[in-house]
VOGU-3710 file (C-alpha; in Angstrom, 3 decimals, decimal comma):
1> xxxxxxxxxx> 84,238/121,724/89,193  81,268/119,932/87,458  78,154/123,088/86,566  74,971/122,821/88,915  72,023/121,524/87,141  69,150/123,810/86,217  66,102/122,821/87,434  64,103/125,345/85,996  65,149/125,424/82,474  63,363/122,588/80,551
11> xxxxxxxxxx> 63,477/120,919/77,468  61,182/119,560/75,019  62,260/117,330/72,547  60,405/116,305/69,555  61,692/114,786/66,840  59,395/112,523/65,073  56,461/115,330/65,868  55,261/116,535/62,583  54,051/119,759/62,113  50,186/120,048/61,990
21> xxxxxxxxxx> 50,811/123,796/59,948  51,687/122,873/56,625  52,600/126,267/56,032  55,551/125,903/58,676  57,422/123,809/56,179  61,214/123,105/57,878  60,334/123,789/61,618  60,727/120,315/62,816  64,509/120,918/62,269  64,345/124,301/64,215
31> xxxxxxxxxx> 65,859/124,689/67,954  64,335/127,469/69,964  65,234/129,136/73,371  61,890/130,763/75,026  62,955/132,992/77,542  60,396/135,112/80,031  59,985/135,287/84,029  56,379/134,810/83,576  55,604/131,067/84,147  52,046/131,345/82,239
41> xxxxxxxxxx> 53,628/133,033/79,214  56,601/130,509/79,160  53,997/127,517/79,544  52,331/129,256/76,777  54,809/129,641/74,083  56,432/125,982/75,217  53,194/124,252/74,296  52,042/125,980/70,963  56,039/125,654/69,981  57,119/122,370/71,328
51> xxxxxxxxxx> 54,811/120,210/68,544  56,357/122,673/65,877  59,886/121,986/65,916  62,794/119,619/67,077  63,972/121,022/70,435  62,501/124,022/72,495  64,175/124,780/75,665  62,931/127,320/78,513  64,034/129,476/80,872  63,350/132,210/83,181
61> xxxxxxxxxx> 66,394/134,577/83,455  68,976/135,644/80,801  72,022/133,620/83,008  69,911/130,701/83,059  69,834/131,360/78,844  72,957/131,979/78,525  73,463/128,857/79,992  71,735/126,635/77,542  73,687/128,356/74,776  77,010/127,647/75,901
71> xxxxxxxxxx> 76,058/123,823/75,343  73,505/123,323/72,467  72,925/125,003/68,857  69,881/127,462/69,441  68,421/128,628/65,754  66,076/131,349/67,202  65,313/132,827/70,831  62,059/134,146/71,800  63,113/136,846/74,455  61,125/138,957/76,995
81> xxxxxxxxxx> 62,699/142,254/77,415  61,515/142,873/81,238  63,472/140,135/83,023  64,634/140,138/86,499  68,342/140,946/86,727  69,777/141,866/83,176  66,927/143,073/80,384  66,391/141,318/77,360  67,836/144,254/74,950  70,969/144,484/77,288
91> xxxxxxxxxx> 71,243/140,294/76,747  70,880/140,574/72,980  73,285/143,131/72,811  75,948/140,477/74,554  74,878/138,012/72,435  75,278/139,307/68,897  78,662/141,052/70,376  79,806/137,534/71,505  78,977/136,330/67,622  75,174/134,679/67,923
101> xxxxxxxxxx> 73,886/135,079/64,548  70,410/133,605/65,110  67,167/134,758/64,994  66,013/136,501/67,975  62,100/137,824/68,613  61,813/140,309/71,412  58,364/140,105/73,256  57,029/142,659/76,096  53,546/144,086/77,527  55,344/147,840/77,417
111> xxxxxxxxxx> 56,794/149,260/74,894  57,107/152,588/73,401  58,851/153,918/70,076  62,325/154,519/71,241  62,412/150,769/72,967  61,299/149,289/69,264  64,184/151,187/67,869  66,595/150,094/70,414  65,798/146,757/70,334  66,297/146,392/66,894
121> xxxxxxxxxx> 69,650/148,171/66,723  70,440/145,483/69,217  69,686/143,258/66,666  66,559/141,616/66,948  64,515/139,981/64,165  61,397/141,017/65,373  58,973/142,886/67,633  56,140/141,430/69,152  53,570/143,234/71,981  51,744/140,940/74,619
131> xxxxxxxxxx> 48,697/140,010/74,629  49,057/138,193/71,324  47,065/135,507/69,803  49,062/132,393/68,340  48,715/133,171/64,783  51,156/136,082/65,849  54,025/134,368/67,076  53,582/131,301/64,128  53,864/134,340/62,028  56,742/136,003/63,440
141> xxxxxxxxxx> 58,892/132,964/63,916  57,960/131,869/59,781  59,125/134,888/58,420  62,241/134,203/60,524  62,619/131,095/59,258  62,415/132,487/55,832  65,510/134,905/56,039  67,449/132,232/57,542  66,985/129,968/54,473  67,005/132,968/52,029
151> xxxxxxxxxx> 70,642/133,904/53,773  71,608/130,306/53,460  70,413/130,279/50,155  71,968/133,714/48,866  75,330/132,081/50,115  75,050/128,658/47,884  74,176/130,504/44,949  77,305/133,319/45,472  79,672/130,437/46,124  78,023/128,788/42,638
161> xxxxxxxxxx> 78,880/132,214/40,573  81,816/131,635/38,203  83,207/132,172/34,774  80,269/130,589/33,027  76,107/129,695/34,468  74,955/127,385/36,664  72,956/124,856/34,531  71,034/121,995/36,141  72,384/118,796/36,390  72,350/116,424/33,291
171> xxxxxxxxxx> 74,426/113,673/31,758  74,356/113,267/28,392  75,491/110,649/26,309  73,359/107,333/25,158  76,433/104,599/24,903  76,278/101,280/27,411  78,140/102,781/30,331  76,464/105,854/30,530  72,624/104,639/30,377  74,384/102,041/33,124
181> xxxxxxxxxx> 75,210/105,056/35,125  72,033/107,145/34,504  70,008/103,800/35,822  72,728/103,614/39,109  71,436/107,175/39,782  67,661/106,802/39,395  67,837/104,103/42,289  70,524/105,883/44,631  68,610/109,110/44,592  65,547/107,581/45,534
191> xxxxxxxxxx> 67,750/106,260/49,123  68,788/109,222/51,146  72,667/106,578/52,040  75,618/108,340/51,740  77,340/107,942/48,351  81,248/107,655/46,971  82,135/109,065/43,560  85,295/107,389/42,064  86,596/108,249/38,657  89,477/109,930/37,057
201> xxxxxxxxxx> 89,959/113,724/36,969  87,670/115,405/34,401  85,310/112,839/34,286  81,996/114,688/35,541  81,868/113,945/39,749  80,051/117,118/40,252  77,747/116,944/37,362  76,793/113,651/38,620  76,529/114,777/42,277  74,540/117,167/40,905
211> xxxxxxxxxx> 72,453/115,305/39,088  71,823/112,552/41,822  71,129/115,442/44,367  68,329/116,984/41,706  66,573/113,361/41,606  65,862/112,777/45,194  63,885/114,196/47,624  66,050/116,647/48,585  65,753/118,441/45,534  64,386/121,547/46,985
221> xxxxxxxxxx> 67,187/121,612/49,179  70,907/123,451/48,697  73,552/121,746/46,749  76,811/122,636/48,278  79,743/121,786/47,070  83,667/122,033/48,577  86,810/120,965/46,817  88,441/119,543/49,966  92,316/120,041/47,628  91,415/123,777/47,564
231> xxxxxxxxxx> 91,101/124,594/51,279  94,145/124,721/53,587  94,231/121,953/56,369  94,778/124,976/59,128  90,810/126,051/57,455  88,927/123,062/56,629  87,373/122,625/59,831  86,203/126,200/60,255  84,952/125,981/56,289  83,182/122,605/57,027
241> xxxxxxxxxx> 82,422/123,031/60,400  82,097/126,475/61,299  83,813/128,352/63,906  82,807/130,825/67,316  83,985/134,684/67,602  87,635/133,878/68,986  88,302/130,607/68,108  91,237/131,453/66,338  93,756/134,611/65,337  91,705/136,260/62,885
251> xxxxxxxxxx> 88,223/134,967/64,420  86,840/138,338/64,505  82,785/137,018/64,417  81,286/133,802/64,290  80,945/132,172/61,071  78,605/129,565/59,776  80,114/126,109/58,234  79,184/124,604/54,800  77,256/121,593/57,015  74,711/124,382/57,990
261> xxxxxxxxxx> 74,258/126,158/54,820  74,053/122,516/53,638  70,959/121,907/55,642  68,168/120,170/54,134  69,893/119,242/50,894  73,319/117,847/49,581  77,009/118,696/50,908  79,759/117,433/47,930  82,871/116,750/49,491  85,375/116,659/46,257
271> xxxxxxxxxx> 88,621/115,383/46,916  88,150/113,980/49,972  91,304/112,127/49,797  92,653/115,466/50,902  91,243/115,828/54,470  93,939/115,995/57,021  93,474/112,591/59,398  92,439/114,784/62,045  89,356/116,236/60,417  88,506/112,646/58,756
281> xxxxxxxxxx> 87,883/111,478/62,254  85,498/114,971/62,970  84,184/114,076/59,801  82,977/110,771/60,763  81,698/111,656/63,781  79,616/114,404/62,432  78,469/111,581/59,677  77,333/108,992/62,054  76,132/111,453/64,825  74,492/114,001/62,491
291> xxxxxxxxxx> 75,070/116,380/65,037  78,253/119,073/64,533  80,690/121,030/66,777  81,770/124,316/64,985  85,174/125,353/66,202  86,073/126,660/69,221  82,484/126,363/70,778  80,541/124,252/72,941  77,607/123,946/70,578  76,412/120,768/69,506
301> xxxxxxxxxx> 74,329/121,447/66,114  71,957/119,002/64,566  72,431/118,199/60,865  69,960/117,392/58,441  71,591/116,827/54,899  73,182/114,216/52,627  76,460/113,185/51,796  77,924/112,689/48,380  81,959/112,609/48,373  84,438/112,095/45,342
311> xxxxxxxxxx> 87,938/111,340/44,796  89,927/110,716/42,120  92,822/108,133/44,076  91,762/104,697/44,617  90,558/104,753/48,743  91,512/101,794/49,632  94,945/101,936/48,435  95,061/105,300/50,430  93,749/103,446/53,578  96,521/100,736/52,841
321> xxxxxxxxxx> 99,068/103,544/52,853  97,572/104,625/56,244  96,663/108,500/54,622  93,066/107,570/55,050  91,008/106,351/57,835  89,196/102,769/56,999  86,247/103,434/59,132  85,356/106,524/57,493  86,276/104,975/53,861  83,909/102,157/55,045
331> xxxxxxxxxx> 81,347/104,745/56,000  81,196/106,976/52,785  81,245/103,546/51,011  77,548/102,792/51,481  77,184/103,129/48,097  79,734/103,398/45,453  79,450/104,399/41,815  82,623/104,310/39,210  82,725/106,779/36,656  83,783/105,999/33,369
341> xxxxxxxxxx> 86,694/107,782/31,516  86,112/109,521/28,129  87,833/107,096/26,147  85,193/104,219/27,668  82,338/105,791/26,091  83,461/107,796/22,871  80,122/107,226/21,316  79,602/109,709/23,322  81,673/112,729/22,227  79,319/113,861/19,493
351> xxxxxxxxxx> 76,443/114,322/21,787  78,826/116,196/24,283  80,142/118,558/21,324  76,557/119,342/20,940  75,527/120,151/24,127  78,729/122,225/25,084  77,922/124,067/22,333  74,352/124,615/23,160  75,998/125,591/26,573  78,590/127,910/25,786
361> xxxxxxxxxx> 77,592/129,793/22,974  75,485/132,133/24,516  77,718/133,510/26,952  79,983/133,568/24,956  78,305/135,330/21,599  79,532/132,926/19,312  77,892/131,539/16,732  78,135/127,243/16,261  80,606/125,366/15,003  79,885/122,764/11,596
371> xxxxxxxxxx> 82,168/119,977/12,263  83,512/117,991/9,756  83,225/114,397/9,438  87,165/114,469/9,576  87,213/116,673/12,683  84,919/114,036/14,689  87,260/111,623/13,555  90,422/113,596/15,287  88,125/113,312/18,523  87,211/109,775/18,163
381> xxxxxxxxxx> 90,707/109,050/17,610  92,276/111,148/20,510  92,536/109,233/24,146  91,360/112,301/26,082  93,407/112,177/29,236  91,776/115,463/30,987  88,410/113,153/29,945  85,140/115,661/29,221  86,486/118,360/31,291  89,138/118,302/28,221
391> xxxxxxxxxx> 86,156/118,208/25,728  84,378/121,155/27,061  87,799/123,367/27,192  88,585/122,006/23,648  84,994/123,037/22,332  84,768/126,833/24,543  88,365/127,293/22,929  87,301/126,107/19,282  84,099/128,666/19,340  86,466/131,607/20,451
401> xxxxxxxxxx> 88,859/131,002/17,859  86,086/129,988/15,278  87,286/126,689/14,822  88,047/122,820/15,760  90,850/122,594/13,726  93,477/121,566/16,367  96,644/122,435/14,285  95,156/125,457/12,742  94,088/127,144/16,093  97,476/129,329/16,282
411> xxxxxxxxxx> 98,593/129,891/13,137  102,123/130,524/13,264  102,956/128,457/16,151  106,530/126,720/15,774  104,902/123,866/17,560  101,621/123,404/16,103  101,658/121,911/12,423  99,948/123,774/9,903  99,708/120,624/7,007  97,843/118,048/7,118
421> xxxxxxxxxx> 96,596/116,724/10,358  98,611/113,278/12,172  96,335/110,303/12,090  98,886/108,537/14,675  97,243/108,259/18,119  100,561/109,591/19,805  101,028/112,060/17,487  97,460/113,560/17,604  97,880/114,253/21,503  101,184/115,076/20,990
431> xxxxxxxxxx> 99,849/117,715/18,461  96,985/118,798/21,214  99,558/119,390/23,977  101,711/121,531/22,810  99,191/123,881/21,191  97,517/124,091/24,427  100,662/124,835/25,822  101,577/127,799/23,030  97,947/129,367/24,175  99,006/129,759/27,461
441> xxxxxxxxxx> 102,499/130,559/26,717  104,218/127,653/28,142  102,434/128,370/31,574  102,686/124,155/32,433  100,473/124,643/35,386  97,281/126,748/33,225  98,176/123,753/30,672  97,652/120,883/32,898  94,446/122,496/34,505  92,482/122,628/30,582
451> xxxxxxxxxx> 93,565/119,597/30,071  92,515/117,881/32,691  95,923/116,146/34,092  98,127/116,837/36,995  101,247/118,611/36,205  103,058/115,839/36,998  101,907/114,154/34,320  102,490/116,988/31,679  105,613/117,562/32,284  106,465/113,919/32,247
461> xxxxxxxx> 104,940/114,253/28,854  107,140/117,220/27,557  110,097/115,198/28,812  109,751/112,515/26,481  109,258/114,533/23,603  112,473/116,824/24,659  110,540/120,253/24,826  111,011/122,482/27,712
//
């Protein structure tokens, strides 16, 4: 049976309104639910919000409320606590217990100490006695605004923690292909199209996402990045997506998806060859729609953010293999850079030996290398098939150890040769192999992941030389 309508909940939409308040920076993308049984107060708060921000909705009861939050993605609710029928405290309560981790601003002409207190155990944001003037409420719903970015914020930067800092975005190297690249960028970033990274593994996609995201105008904004390969298909929607208190076994509260703490700045999608077909087809709606559907809820959520996905597989041979959808290759293909390997741009290596060090040696107290002039020619001469990611892991290794000297980095190993170095191309990886695999003691898979390669391809290596 088909809902009733709700003739006295209305909607204001505005989304080419600018704000006239500088100072309320990011409201236009805002969503707010004004609820209050008195008409004059709701016509009140409707007009001084509705030129502010991107939808505000009213109503008059907490069912009629409740109502517009079954269907469409509130950020903040501006709630009278005398209402006929349930109270606004006992509603918030429900709300946050149901998993509604917006912002909420209770509002009421009585109020006492122990109804403060209650109300924000309930869980409101604020606190807010009528008569006010409008400065008040602009006030209250900014510093709102502020912990919702600072929480969004707080959980880019704890997903960015890791073994080593969180520099900014830069490519370095001077050869051909990578001042081609570096010009590529300048004019992408200054488009806000959705763009397709293609390039080997190792060869820099998120450095360059990075960097593209730091260029344009959404700078300012959160880079957020997700290795599609490292999340389980039973996950990835609820990680991209989001998901509602019950959606699944486990579902204890709502959770937030990486599109919202994505908002206003750049979601990397890395290995995006990965996605399931199911979620490829979610994905493309939420691309061409910019609107999302977290899991398990009726919530449609406006998105405001850009696209950048990389893979390392050739696309179109995956859509020819039917393991990737063509419309969605054809939309992430709006603009498509190619990265080069390491072996394109060699030139290249001394300037990256340079700047890893630069990089590395203060976290890791060591002091910097001098490389020979016959140690830059073993890395010219190598093909580097784990590409700079291989470089970097070569160089962090080298400065632990206290030096480059490939065949001299584990003395004693049966493997590693300990006389003069091969000048053979074969035998110089050969020789870089199997020392990395003597420092992880024969572990293939910690192998294959500093170098750069699948496993696959190691152990097809080892093969031919008949090692285990």
């Amino acid at each position: 049976m088909p809902r009733s309508p709700l003739p006295r909940i209305r909607a204001v939409d505005n989304p080419n309104t600018p704000s006239p308040d500088r100072s309320l920076e990011g409201w236009p993308n805002w969503s707010i639910l004004v609820v209050d049984d008195e008409q004059g107060m709701l016509n009140f708060l409707v007009k001084t919000l509705a030129p502010r921000c991107h939808f505000v909705m009213s109503a008059t009861s907490a069912e009629e409320g409740a109502e517009w939050l079954r269907g469409h993605h509130v950020d903040l609710v501006v709630l009278d606590i005398s209402l006929p029928g349930k109270s606004g405290v006992e509603w918030l309560k429900e709300l946050r217990e149901q998993g509604y981790t917006g912002e909420v601003i209770l509002i009421t002409a009585f109020a006492d100490l122990d109804t403060a207190i209650e109300a924000l155990r309930a869980g409101a944001s604020d606190f807010i006695l009528k008569p006010f003037r409008v400065p008040q409420i602009l006030n209250a719903i900014k510093q709102c605004h502020e912990r919702a970015r600072l929480r969004r914020e707080n959980f880019v930067l704890r997903r960015a923690v890791g073994p080593t800092p969180v520099h900014r975005a830069s490519l370095v190297g001077d050869s051909p292909v990578m001042a081609a690249l570096r010009g590529s960028l300048e004019r992408v970033a200054a488009v806000d199209s959705t763009v397709l990274l293609q390039g080997e593994s190792g060869t820099g996609k998120e450095l360059v996402a990075r960097e593209l995201h730091a260029l344009g105008a959404r700078a300012a904004g959160p880079f957020v990045p997700v290795n599609c390969a490292a999340v389980s298909p039973e996950l990835i929607a609820s990680e991209l997506f989001g998901h509602a208190k019950g959606a699944f076994p486990g579902a204890t509260r709502a959770r937030d998806g990486l599109f919202h703490y994505a908002q206003g700045g750049t979601l990397f999608l890395d290995e995006i060859a990965e996605l399931p077909l199911p979620i490829q087809a979610t994905l493309l709606r939420a691309i061409e729609d910019l609107r999302i559907r977290p899991v398990g809820s009726e919530q449609l959520m406006p998105v405001n953010l850009r696209i950048v996905a990389a893979t390392n597989r050739s696309l179109s041979a995956e859509v020819e293999a039917g393991r990737f959808r063509k419309d969605l290759y054809f939309r992430l293909q709006v603009v498509e850079l190619a990265l080069p390997p390491l072996r394109e741009h060699k030139a290249d290596i001394a300037a990256l030996v340079a700047h890893f060090m630069a990089q590395l040696t203060p976290t890791l107290g060591a002091e910097p290398l001098a490389i020979s002039e016959q140690e830059m020619d073993f890395l010219h001469q190598y093909d580097w098939p784990g590409n700079v990611r291989e470089l970097r892991n070569l160089v962090e290794r080298s400065l632990i150890l206290g030096s480059l000297n490939v065949s001299a980095l584990y003395p004693g190993s049966p493997r590693a040769p300990v006389t003069e170095r091969p000048t053979d191309l074969h035998a110089l990886e050969k020789m870089h192999i199997l020392t990395v695999l003597d420092s992880v003691q024969g572990d293939k898979t910690r192998a294959a992941q500093l170098l750069g390669v699948s496993r696959r391809t190691l152990e097809r290596r080892v093969a031919e030389w008949g090692v285990a």
